[in-house]
N, CA, C and O of each residue as an XYZ file, in Angstrom:
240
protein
N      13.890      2.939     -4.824
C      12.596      2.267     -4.624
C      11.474      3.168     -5.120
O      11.425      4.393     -5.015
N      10.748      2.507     -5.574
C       9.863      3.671     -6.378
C       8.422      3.294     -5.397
O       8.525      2.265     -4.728
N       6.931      4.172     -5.270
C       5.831      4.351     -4.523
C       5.568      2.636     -4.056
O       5.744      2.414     -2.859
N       5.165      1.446     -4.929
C       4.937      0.203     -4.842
C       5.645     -0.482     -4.014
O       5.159     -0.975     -2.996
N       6.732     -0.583     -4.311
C       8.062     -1.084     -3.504
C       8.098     -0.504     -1.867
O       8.097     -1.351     -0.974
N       8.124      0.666     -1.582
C       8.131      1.327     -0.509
C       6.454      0.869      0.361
O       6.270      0.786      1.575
N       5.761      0.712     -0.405
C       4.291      0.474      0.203
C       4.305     -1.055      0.799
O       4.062     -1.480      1.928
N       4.743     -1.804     -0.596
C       4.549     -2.896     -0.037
C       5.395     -3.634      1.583
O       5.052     -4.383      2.498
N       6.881     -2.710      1.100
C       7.648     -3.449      2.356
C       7.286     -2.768      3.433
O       7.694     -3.238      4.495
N       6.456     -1.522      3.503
C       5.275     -0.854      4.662
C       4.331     -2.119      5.463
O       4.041     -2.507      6.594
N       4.101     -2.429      4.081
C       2.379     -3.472      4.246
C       3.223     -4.913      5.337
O       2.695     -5.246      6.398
N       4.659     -5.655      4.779
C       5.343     -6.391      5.225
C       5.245     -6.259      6.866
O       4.771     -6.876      7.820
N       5.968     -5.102      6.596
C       6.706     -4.619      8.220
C       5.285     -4.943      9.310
O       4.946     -5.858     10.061
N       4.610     -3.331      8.791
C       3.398     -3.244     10.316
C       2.125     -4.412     10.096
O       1.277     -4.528     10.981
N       2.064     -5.289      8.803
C       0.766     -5.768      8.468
C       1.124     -6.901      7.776
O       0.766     -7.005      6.603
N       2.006     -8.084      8.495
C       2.126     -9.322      7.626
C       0.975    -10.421      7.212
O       0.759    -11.320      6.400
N       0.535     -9.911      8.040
C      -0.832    -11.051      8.294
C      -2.332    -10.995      7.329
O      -3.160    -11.865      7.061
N      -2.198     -9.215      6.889
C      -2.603     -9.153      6.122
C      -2.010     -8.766      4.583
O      -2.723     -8.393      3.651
N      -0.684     -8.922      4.539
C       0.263     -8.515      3.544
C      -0.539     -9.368      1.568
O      -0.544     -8.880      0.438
N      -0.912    -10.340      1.957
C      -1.597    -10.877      0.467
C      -2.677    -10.185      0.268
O      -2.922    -10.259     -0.937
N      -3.842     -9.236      1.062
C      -4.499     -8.423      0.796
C      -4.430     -6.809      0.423
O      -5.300     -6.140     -0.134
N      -3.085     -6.375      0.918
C      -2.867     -5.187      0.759
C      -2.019     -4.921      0.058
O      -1.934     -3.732     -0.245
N      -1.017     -5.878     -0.516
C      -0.143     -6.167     -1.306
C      -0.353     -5.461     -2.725
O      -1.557     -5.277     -2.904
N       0.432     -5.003     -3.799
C       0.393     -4.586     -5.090
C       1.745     -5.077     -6.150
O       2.867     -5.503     -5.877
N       1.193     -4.852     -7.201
C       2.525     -5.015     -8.304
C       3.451     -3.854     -8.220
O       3.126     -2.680     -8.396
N       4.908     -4.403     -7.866
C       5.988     -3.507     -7.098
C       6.394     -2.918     -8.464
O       7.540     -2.504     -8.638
N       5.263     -2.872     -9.636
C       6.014     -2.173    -10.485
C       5.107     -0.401    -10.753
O       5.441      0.503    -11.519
N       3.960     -0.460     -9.816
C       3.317      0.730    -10.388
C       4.017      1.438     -9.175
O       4.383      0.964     -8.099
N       4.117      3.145     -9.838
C       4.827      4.174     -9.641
C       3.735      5.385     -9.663
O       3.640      6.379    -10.384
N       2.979      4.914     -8.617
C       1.969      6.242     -8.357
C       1.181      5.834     -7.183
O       0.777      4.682     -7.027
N       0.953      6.884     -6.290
C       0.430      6.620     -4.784
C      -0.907      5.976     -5.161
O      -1.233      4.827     -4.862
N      -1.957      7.234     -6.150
C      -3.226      6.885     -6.478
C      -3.249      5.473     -6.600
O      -3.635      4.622     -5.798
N      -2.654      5.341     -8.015
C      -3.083      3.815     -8.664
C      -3.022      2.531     -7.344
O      -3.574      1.441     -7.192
N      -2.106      3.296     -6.603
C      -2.323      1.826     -5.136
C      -3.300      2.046     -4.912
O      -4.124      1.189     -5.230
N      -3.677      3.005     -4.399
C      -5.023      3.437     -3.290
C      -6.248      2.977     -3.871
O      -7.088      2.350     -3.224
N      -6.387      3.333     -5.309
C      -7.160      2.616     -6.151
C      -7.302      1.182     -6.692
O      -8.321      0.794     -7.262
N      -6.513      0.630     -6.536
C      -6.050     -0.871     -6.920
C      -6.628     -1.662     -5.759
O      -7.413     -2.603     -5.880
N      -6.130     -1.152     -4.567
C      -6.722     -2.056     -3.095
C      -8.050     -1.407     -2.774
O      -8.910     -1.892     -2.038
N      -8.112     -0.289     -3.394
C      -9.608      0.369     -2.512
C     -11.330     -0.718     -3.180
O     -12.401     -1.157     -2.761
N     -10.281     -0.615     -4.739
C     -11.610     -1.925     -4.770
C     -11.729     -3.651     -4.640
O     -12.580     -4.470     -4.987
N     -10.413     -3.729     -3.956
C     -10.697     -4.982     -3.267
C     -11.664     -4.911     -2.569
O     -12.542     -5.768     -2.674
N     -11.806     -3.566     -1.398
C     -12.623     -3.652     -0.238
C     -12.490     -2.075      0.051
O     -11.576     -1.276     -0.155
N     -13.459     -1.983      0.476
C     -13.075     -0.007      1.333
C     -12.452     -0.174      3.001
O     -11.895      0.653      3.722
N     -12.869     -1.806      3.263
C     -12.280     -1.344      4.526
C     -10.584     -1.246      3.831
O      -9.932     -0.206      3.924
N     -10.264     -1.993      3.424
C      -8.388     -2.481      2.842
C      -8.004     -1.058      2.111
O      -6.900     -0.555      2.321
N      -8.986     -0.416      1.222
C      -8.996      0.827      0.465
C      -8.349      1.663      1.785
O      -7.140      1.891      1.738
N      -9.090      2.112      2.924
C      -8.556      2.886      3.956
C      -7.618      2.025      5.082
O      -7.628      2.195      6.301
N      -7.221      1.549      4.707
C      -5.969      0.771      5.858
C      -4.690      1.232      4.537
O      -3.637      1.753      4.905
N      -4.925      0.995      3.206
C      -4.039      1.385      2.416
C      -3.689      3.015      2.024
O      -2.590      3.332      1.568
N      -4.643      3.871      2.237
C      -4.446      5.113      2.314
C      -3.653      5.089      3.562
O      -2.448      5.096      3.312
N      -3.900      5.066      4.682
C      -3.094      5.254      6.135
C      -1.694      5.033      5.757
O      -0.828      5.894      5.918
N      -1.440      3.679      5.169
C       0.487      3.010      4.801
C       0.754      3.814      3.507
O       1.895      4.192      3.242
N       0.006      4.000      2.935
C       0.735      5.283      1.754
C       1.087      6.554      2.475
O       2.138      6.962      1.981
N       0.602      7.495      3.586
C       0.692      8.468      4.791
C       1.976      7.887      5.228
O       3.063      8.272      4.796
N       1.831      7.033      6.020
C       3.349      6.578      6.532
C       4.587      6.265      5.929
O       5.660      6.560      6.454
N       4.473      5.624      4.746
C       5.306      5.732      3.843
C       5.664      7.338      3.296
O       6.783      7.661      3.695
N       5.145      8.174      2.668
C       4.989      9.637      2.453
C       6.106     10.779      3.562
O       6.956     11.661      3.436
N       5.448     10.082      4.531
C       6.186     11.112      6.078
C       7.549     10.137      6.280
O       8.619     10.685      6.545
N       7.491      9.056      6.180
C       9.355      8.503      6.251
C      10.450      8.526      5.279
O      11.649      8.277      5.406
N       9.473      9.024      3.898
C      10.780      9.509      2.740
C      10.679     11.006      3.205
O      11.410     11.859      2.700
């Protein structure tokens, strides 16, 4: 599973409800480019997505 993949089924698990907002293309392979991708949806979603990239990070 590469960074995307691991984030998103993060976003699934603790955050279904908001999973179509925090969601990304399970094909990019870099923490940044998420953090950056959702941060300008919104800054609040920008920092809810930094936090699930952290949790993801500490469970691999």
């Amino acid at each position: 599973m590469n960074d995307a993949e691991r984030y998103n089924a993060e976003v699934k698990r603790i955050m279904p409800h908001m999973a179509e907002d925090l969601m990304v293309d399970p094909s990019i392979d870099n923490a940044n480019h998420i953090d950056e991708i959702v941060f300008r949806r919104s800054e609040f979603l920008g920092g809810m997505a930094c936090v699930i990239l952290e949790l993801v990070k500490k469970a691999a």
